[in-house]
C-alpha positions in Angstrom: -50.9 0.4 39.0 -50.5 3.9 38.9 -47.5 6.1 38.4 -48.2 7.2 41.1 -48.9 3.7 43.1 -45.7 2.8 41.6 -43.4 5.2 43.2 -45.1 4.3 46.2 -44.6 1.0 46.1 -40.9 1.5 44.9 -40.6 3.4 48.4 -42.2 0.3 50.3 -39.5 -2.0 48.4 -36.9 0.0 49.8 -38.5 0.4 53.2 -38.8 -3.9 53.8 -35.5 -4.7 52.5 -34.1 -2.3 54.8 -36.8 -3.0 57.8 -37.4 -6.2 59.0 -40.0 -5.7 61.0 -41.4 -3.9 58.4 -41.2 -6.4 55.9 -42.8 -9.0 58.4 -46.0 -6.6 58.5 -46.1 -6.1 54.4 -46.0 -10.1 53.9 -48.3 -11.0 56.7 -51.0 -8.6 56.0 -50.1 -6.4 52.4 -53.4 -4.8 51.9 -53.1 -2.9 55.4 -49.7 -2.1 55.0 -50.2 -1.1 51.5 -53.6 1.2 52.4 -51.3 3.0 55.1 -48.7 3.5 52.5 -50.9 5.5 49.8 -52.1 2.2 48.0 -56.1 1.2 48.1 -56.9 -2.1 46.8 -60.6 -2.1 45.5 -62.9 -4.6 44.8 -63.0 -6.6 47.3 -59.2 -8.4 45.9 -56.7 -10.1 48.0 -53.4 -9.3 47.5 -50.4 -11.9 47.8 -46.6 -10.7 49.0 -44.2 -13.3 48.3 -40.6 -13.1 48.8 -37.8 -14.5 46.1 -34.8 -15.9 47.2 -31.3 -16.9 46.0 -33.0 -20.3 45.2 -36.7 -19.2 44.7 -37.9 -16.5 42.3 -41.6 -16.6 41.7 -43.4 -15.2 38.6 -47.1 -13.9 38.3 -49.5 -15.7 35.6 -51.9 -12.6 35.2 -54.9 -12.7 34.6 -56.1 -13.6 30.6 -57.0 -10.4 29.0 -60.7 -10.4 27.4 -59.9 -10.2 23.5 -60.8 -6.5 23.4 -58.5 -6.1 25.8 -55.4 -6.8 24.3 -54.6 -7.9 21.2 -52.5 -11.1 20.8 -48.8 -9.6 19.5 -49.2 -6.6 21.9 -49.1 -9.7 24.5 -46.5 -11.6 23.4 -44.4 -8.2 23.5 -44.8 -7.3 26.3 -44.5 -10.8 28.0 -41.6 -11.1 26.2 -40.0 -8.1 27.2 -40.5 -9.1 30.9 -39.1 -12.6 30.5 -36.3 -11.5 28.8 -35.2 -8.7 31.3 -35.7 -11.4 33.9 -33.5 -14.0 31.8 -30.9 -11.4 31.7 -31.0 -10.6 35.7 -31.1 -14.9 36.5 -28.0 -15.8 34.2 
C-alpha cells in the first residue's frame, strides 16, 4: 500500500467507526467502497474486511515472500515488530 493508499484508508477507518451504515457497505462489499474512496485493487484480487472485537482480534498470514524477495532476518523483524506492538496493545 501506498502512502498515499494509506492515508486514505486511515480516513475510511475513521469514517466506519463513526458511520454505521458506512461500515456495513465497507464489510459487505470492500473493493467498491474502497475504489470510490481513492483505492484500486488490481489484479483481479478479492479483498476481505473483517472486524475485531473485544473477544476477537484477527491477524493476517501474508503471503510467503519469494526468497529474492525478502531475506529471512529482514522477516523476522519486521514480523516481530508487528507482534510485539500488538502484544503491547492486547495486555
Amino acid at each position: 500500500m501506498t502512502q498515499q493508499e494509506s492515508k486514505q484508508w486511515a480516513g475510511i477507518l475513521a469514517r466506519a467507526w463513526g458511520d454505521e451504515n458506512f461500515k456495513k457497505r465497507l464489510l459487505a462489499d470492500p473493493a467498491r467502497v474502497l475504489k470510490e474512496n481513492g483505492i484500486q485493487i488490481s489484479g483481479g484480487r478479492r479483498v476481505v474486511i473483517v472486524e475485531d472485537t473485544d473477544k476477537v482480534v484477527h491477524l493476517a498470514l501474508p503471503q510467503k515472500p519469494t526468497s529474492d524477495e525478502l531475506a529471512q532476518e529482514t522477516l523476522a523483524q519486521v514480523a516481530g515488530g508487528l507482534l510485539e506492538k500488538w502484544i503491547q496493545i492486547s495486555s
